[in-house]
C-alpha positions as CSV (number, residue, x, y, z in Angstrom):
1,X,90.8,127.1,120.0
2,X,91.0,126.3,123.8
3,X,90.4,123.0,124.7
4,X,91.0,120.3,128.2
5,X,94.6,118.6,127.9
6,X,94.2,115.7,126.7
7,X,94.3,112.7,129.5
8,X,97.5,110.7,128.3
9,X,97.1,106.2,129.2
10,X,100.2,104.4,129.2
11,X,97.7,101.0,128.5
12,X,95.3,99.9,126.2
13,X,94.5,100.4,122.4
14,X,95.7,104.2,121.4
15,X,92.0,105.8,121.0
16,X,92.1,107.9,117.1
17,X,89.9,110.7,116.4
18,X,89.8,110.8,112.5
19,X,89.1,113.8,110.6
20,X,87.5,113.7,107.1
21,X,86.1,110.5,106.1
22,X,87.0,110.7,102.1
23,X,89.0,108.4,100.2
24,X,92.1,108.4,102.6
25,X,90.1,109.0,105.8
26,X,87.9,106.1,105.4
27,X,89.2,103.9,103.2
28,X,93.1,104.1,104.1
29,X,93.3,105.1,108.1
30,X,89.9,103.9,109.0
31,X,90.3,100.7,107.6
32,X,93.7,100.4,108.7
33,X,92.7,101.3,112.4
34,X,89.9,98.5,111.8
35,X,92.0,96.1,111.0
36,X,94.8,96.8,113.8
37,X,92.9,95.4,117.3
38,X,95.0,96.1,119.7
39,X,96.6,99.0,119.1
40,X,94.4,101.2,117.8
41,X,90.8,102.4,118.5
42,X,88.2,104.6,116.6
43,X,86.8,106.5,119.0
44,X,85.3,109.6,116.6
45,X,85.3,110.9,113.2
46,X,84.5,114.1,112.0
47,X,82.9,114.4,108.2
48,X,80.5,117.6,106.6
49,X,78.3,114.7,105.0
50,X,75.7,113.3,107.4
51,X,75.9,109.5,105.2
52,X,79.7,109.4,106.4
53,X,79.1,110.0,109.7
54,X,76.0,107.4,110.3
55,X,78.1,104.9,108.2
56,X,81.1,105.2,110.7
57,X,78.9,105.1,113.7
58,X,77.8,101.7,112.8
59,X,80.8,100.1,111.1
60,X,83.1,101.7,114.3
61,X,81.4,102.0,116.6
62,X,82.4,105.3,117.1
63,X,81.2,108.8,118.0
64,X,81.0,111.4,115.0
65,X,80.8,115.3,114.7
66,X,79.8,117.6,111.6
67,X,82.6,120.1,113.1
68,X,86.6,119.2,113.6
69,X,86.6,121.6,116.0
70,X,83.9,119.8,118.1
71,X,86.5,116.5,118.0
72,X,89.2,118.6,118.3
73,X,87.6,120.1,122.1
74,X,87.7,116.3,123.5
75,X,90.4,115.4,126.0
76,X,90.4,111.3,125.7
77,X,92.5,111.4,122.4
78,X,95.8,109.8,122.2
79,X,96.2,110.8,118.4
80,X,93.7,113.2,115.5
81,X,94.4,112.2,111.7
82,X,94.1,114.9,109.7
83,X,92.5,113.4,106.3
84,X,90.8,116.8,105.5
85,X,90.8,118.0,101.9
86,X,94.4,119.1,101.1
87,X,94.0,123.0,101.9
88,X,93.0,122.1,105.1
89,X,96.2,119.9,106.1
90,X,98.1,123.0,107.7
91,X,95.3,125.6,109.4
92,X,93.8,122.2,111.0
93,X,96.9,120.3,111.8
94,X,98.3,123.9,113.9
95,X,94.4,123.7,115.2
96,X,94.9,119.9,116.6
97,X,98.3,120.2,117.8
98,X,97.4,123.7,119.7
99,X,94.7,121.4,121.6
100,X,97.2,118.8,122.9
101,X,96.7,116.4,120.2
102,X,99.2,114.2,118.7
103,X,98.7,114.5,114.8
104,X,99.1,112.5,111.7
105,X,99.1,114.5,109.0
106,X,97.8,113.7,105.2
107,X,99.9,114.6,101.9
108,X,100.6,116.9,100.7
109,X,101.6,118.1,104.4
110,X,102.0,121.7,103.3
111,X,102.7,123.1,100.2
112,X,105.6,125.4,100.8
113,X,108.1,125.4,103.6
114,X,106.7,129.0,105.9
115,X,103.3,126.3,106.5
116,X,105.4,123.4,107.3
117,X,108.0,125.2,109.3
118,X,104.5,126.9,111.1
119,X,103.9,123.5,111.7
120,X,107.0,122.5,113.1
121,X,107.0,125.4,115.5
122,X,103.5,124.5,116.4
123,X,104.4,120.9,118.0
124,X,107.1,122.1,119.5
125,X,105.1,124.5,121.2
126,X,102.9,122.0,122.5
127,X,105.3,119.1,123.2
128,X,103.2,117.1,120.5
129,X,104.6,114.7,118.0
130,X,104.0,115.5,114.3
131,X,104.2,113.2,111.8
132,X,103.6,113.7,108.4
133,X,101.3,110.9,106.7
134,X,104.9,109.8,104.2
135,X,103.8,106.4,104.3
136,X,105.5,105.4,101.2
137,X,108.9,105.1,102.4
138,X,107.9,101.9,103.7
139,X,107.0,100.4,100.3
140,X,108.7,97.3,100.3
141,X,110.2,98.1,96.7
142,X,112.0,101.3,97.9
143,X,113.2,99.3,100.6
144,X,114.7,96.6,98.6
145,X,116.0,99.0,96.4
146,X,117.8,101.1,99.2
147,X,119.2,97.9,100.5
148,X,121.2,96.8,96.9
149,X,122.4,100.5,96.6
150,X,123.6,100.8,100.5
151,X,125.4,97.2,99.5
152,X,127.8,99.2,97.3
153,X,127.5,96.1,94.2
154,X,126.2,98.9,91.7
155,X,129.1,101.2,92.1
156,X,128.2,105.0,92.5
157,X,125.1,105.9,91.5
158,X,124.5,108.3,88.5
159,X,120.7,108.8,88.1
160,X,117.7,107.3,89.3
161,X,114.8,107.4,87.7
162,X,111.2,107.4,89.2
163,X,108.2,106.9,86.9
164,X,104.3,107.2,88.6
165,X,102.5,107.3,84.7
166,X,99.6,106.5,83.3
167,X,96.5,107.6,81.0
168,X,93.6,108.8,82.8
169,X,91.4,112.1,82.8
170,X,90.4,113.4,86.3
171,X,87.5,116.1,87.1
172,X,86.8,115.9,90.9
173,X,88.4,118.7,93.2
174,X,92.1,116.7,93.4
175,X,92.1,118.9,89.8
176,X,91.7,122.4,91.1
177,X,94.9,124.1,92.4
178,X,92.3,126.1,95.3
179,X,92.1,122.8,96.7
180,X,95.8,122.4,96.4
181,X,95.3,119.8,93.9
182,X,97.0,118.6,90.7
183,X,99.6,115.4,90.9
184,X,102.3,116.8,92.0
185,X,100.8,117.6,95.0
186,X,98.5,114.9,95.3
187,X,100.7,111.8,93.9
188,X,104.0,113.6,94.1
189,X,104.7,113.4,98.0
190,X,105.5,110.2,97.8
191,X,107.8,109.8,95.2
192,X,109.5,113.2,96.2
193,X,109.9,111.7,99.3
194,X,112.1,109.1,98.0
195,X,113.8,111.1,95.8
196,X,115.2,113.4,98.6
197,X,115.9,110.5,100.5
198,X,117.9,109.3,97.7
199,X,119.8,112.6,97.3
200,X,120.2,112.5,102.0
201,X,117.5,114.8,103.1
202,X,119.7,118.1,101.5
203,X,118.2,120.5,99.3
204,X,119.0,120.1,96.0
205,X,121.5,122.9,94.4
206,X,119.4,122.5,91.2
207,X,115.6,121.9,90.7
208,X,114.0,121.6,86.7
209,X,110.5,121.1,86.7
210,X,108.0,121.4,83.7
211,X,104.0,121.2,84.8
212,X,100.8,121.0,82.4
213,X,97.5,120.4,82.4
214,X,96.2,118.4,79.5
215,X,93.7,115.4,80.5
216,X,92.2,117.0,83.5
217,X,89.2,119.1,83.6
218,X,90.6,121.5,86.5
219,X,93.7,124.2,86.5
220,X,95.9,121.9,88.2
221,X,98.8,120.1,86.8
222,X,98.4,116.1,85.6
223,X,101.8,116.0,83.7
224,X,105.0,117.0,86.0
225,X,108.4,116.7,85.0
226,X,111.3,116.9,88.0
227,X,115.0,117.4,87.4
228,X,116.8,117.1,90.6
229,X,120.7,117.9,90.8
230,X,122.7,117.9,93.9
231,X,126.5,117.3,94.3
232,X,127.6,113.8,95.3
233,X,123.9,112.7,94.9
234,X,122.7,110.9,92.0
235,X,120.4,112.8,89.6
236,X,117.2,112.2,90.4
237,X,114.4,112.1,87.4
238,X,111.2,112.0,88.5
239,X,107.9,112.0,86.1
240,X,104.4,111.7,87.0
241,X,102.0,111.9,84.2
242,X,98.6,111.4,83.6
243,X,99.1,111.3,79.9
244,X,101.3,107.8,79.2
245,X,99.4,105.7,76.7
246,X,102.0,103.1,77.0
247,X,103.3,103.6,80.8
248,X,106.5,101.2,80.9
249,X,105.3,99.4,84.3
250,X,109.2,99.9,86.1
251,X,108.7,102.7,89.0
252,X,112.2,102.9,89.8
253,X,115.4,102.5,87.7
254,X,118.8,103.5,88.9
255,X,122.4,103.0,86.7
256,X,125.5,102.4,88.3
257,X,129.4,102.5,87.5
258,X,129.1,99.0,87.8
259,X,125.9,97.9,87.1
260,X,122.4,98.9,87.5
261,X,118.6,97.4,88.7
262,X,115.3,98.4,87.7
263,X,111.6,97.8,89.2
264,X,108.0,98.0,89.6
265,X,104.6,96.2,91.4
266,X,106.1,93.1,90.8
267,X,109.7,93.1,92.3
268,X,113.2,94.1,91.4
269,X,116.0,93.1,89.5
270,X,119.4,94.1,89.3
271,X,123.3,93.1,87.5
272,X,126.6,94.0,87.7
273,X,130.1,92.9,86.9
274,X,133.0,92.9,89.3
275,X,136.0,94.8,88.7
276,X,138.6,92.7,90.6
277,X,137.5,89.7,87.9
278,X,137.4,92.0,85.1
279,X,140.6,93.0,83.0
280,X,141.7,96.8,83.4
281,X,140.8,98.7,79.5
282,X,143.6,101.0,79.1
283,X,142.9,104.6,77.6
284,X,144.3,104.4,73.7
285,X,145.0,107.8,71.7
286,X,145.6,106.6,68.7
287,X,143.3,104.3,66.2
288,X,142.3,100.9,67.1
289,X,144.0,98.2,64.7
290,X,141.7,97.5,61.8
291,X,139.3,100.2,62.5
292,X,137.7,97.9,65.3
293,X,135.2,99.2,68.0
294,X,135.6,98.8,71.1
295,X,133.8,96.3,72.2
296,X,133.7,93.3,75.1
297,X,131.6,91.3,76.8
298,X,131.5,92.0,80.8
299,X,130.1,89.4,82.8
300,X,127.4,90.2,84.8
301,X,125.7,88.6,88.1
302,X,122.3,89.2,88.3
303,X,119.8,88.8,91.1
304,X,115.9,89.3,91.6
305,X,113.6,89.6,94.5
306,X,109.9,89.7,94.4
307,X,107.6,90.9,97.3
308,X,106.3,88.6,99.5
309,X,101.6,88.1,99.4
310,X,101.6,90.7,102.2
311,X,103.9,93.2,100.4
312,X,102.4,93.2,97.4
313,X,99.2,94.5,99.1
314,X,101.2,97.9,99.0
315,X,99.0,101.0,100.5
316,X,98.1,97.9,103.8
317,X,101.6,97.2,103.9
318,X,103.0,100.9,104.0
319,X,100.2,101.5,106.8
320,X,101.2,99.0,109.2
321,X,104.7,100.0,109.2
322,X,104.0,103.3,109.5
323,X,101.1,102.9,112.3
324,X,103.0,100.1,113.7
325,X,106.3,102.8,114.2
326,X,104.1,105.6,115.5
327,X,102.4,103.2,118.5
328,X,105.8,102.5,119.5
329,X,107.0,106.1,119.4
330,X,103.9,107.3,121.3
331,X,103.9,104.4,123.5
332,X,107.5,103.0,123.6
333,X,109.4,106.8,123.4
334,X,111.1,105.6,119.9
335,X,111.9,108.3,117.4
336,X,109.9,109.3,114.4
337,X,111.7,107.7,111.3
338,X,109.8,110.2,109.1
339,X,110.6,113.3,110.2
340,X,108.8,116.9,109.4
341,X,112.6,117.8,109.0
342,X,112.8,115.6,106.2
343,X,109.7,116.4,104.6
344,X,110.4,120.0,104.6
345,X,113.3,119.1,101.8
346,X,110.3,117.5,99.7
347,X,108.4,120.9,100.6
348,X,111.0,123.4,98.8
349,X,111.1,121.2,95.9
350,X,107.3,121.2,95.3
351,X,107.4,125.3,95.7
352,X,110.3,125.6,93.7
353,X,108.4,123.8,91.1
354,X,105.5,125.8,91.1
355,X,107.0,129.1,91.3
356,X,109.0,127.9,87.5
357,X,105.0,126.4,86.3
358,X,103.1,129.1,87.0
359,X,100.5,127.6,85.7
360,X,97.0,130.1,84.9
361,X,94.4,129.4,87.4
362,X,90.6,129.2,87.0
363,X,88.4,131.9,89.4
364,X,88.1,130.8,93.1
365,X,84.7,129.5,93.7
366,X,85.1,128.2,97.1
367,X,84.3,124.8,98.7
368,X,81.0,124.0,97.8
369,X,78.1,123.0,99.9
370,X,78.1,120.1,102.3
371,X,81.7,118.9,100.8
């Protein structure tokens, strides 16, 4: 599409156009932006459903098109989120950033690494930033947990293991794999996301992934299973299942040579022992005295931390750091922290993973009408 240049403002709130006003256009940028004076502005939406768009008009204050395309022609943007229904993230994100926007992009960003390196190549061409919606890797527990494991008190890491389960049965479009749908596309990006942060941003030399689809009414997966080996990286076990009666409420859990910690909503905890005050075991060949085990008792330290009233509120507190980041790299010339580089790691996991699923599809039907 062909559309003005966009008039860039060093001054004044960064004025948003917003495309799709579902579930995360409405209720996760929207009411982000809302809450964010000074910074940010609503200046337009764009949604198929006429009740959207009148709602946004008076709650924003904003303009509102039926058409992206018709946002996508105006030149008073400073930044377009693309909240569109999943299979739209890549055709309309390469549309947004060919018109001189600046683009914040949902998950799943793509769903294999040709669209996200189309992407890529797109920004480049138009001197845009990019940045993938990975809001996540702000969550105050992965934080927390990065900053214990940096601190080198658990010893090398062997495995961590990331659990997103519950029990629940699904039948809107997130369940149809047309739509690009299912949960590891849906809920996966963000635990993927710290799973290849965990293993440095490097492709893994080994990916094991079983997919089903049990509870759900759609073709799309709702139980995932991830295996994720690289060398001099921990392990990385990552399940996301829509079919735990008794989900064990820890989201994270990593084991140490030393020691290990283990959390979920309501904080972290972690122990280990030091060596320097622990006596040396010697390897023995031969049969312990009296047919004794072996056995001792290693004194641990253990600590806790529990998120503060404003990080427990987790998706508001992942959007301000991430919206709060982006104003100053489109105002202040910082550098994106979440990069589409990164992201493209998470990418050939998920299409890896699909390509060993192959999981049977139901007949294409198409969008329907006025969704």
């Amino acid at each position: 599409m062909s559309a003005a240049t966009p008039r860039r403002r060093t001054s004044g709130p960064l004025r948003v156009g917003v495309l799709g006003q579902g579930r995360s256009g409405y209720g996760i940028h929207c009411r982000w932006f809302e809450q964010s004076p000074g910074k940010y502005r609503i200046a337009a939406v764009a949604d198929l459903l006429a009740d959207r768009r009148r709602e946004a008009e008076s709650r924003f204050g904003c303009d509102s098109y039926r058409e992206h395309r018709d946002l996508l022609a105006r030149d008073d943007l400073d930044l377009v989120v693309n909240a569109l229904p999943s299979h739209l993230h890549p055709p309309v994100t390469i549309e947004a950033l060919g018109a001189g926007h600046h683009v914040v992009c949902e998950k799943p960003a793509a769903w294999n690494v040709t669209q996200l390196d189309r992407m890529i190549a797109a920004a480049g061409k138009a001197r845009r930033v990019f940045a993938p919606f990975q809001q996540s890797r702000y969550r105050a527990l992965f934080r927390k947990t990065l900053e214990v494991i940096d601190s080198g008190v658990l010893g090398r890491i062997l495995q961590v293991r990331i659990t997103a389960n519950g029990f629940a049965r699904r039948w809107d479009w997130q369940t149809l794999q047309e739509y690009k749908g299912g949960n590891l596309l849906n809920t996966g990006p963000h635990f993927l996301d710290w799973a290849v942060c965990l293993q440095g941003f490097r492709k893994p030399d080994r990916v094991f992934c079983v997919m089903d689809t049990a509870n759900t009414s759609g073709d799309a997966d709702d139980y995932v299973k991830v295996v994720l080996r690289r060398k001099g990286a921990p392990v990385i076990d990552l399940e996301i299942s829509s079919c735990d009666a008794y989900p064990s409420g820890e989201t994270i859990t990593a084991q140490g040579t030393r020691g290990g910690l283990s959390g979920g909503n309501g904080g972290l905890r972690w122990r280990w022992y030091d060596e320097k005050r622990t006596p040396r075991q010697r390897l023995i060949r031969s049969p312990l005295p009296e047919r004794a085990y072996c056995r001792e008792e290693l004194e641990f330290t253990e600590k806790s931390w529990t998120p503060t009233k404003a990080e427990t509120d987790a998706f508001r507190w992942m959007s301000r750091q991430f919206y709060d980041h982006l104003h100053e790299v489109l105002r202040g010339g910082a550098r994106l922290e979440i990069t589409p580089r990164q992201v493209r790691v998470q990418m050939a996991v998920m299409e890896e993973c699909h390509r060993q699923a192959k999981l049977p599809k139901l007949p294409a039907r198409g969008w329907p009408k006025g969704r």
